[in-house]
C-alpha positions in Angstrom: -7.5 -7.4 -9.7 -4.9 -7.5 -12.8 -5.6 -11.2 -13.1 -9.7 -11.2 -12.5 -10.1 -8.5 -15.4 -7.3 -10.3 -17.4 -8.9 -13.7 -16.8 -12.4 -12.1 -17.8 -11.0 -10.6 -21.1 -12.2 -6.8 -20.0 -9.8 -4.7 -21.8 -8.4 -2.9 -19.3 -4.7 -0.7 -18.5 -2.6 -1.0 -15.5 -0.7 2.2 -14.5 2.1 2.1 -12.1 3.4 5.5 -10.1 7.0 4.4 -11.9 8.5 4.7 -7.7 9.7 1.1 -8.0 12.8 0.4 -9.9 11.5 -3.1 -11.1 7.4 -3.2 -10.8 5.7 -6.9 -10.5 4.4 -7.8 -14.4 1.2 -7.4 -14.7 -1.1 -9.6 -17.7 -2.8 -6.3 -19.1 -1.3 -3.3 -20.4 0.5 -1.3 -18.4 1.5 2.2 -17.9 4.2 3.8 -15.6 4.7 7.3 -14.1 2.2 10.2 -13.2 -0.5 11.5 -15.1 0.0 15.5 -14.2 -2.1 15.7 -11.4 -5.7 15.3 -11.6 -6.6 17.6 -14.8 -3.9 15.2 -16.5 -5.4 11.9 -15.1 -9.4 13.6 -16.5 -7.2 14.9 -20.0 -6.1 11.0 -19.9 -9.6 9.3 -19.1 -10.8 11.2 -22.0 -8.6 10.6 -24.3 -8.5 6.8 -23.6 -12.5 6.5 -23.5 -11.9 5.3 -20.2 -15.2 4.1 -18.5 -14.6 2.6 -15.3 -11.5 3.9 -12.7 -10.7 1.3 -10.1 -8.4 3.5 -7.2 -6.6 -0.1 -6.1 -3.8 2.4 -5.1 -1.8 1.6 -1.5 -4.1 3.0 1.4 -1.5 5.5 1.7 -1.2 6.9 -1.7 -3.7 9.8 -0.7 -2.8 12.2 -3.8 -3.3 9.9 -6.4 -6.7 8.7 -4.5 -7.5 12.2 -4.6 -7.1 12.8 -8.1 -8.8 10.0 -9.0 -11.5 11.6 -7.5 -11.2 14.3 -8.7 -10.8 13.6 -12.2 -13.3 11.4 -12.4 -16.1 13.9 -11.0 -15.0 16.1 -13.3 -15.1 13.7 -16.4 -17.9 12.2 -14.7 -16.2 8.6 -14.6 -17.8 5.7 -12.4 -15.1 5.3 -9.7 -14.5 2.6 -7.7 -12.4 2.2 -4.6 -10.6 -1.8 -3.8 -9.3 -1.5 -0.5 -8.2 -4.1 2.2 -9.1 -4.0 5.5 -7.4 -1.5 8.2 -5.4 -4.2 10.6 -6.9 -4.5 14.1 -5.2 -4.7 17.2 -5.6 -8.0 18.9 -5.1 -9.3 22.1 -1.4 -9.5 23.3 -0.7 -6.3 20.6 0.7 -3.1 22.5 0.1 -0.9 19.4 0.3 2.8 19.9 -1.8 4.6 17.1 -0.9 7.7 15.8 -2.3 9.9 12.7 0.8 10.3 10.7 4.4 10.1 10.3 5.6 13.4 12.2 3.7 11.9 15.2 5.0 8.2 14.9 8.7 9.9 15.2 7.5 11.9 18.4 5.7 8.3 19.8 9.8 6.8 20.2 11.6 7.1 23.0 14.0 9.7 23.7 17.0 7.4 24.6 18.2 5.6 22.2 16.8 2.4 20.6 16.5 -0.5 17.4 13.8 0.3 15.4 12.3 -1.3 12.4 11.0 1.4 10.5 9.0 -0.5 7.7 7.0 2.7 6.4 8.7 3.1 2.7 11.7 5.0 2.0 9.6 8.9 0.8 8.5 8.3 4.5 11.8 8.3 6.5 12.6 12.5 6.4 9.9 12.4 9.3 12.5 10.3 11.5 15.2 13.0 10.7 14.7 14.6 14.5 15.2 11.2 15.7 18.8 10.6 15.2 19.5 9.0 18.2 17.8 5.5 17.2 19.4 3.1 15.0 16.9 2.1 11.9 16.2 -0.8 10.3 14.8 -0.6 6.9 13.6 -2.9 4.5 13.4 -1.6 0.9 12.8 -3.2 -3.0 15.3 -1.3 -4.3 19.0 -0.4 -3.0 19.1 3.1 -1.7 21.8 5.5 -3.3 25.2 6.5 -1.2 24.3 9.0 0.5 20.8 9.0 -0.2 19.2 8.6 3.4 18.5 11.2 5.7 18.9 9.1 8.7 22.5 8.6 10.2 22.4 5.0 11.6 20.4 2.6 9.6 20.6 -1.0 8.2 19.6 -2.0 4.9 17.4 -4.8 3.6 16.5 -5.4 0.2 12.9 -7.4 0.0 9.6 -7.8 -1.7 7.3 -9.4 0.2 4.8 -11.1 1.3 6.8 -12.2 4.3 5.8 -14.6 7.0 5.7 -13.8 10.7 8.1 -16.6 11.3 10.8 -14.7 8.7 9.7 -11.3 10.3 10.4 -12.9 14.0 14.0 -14.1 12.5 14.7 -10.5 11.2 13.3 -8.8 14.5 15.5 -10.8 16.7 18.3 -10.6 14.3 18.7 -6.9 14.5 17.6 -7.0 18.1 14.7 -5.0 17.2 13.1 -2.9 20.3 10.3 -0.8 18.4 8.6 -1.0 15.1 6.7 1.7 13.1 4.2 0.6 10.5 1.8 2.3 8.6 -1.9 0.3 8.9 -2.0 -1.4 5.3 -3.7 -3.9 5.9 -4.0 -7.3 3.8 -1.6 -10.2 4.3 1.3 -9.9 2.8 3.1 -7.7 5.3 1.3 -8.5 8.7 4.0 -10.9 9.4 5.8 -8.1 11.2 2.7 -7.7 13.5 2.3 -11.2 14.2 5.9 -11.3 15.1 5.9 -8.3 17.1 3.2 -9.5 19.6 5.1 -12.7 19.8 8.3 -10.6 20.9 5.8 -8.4 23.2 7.3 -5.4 21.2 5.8 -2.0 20.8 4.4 -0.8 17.8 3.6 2.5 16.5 1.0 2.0 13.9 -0.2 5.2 11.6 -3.3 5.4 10.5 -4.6 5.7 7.3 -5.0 9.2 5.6 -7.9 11.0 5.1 -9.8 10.6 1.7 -12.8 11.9 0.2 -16.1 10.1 -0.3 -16.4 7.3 -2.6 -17.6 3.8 -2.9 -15.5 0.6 -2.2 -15.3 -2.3 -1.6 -12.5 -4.7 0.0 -13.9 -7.5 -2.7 -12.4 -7.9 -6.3 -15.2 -10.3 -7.6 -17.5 -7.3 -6.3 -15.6 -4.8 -8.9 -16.0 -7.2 -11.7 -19.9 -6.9 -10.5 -19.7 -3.4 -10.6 -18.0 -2.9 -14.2 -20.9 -5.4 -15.3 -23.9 -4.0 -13.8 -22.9 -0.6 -12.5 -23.5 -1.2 -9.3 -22.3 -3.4 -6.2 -23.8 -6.6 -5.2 -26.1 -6.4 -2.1 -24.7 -10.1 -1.0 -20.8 -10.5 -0.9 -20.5 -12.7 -4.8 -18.6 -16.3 -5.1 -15.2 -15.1 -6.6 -14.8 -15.2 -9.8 -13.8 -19.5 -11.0 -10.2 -20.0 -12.5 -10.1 -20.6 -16.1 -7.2 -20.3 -18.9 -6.5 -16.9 -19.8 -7.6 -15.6 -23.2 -5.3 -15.2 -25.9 -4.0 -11.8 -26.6 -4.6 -10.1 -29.6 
């Protein structure tokens, strides 16, 4: 999305939560860290003349969603939603779908097992009752001494996207016997999945939070339509053609 609004010289600014220690670059001007809930993010619209919100937050960022909402009804902001796809179960998947975290914890066994927990470190409290297993977790950034409220865990640092034939390496490395995933969708972390099946693995796969109504689409050259015309194309558009990036001022 960074590089289409880049690319089509629509000034635009990029904000980052600030959770990662060292955030991909980004070709527009960017921001990090909270806004103050959402009567900071309306305070911040306003006093930025903002006139289109894109929420291309992770499907599981539900508060900032939420405040985007809510700041921009109250500003009175177009808001648009970019979302990929919820992943879908396939043939040979034995995927066991729960609504959140505490529930993902209670879907493990009781004896004890390997589990690749690949649902982000302000996730892994929820395991806390489940001491028993021994976690796998793959993390961008190093976790603190002491920091991790789980007793037996391995550590992997990584940023993906990652390949289901890398994710099949890592699953049998650690003899992996369960993985927990949080339904993200897009590519560049469905290699786990892919490898699971081929293991014949067990996967406990959250589901996506509840948010309120707004438009969206799973289409970036659509939200380039939208900031153009105000409203989304009734056919699915051509993305948008490469070209050289303007110069900046």
């Amino acid at each position: 999305m960074a590089q289409a609004l880049h690319r089509a010289g629509i000034a635009a600014v990029f904000s980052y939560a600030g959770v990662t220690q060292s955030p991909v670059a980004q070709p527009l001007p960017t921001r990090v860290g909270g806004f103050g809930g959402a009567q900071g993010l309306a305070q911040f619209l306003r006093g930025q003349a903002i006139s289109h919100v894109v929420d291309a937050t992770h499907p599981f960022a539900a508060q900032m969603s939420r405040n985007a909402c809510e700041a921009c009804a109250a500003t009175g902001t177009p808001l648009l939603a970019l979302e990929r796809e919820p992943w879908q179960a396939s043939a040979g998947d034995a995927w066991i779908d729960v609504p959140d975290m505490q529930a993902a914890a209670a879907a493990l066994p009781q004896a004890a097992a390997r589990v690749f927990l690949a649902v982000g470190r302000k996730q892994l409290a929820a395991f806390a009752g489940q001491p028993q297993h021994h976690y796998l977790l793959r993390l961008v950034d190093a976790p603190e001494p002491g920091s991790l409220p789980l007793p037996h865990t391995t550590v992997v640092l990584g940023r993906g996207p990652y390949s289901a034939a890398d994710d099949e390496a890592l699953l049998r490395t650690h003899g992996i016997e369960w993985l927990v995933a949080k339904n993200a969708g897009g590519e560049a972390t469905r290699g786990k999945l892919d490898a699971a099946r081929a293991l014949g693995l067990p996967v406990v796969m959250v589901q996506r939070p509840a948010l309120p109504q707004r438009q969206r689409t799973g289409s970036v050259a659509a939200v380039l339509h939208w900031i153009a015309h105000g409203v989304l194309p009734t056919a699915p558009p051509a993305p948008p053609a490469p070209s050289a990036p303007p110069s900046m001022p």
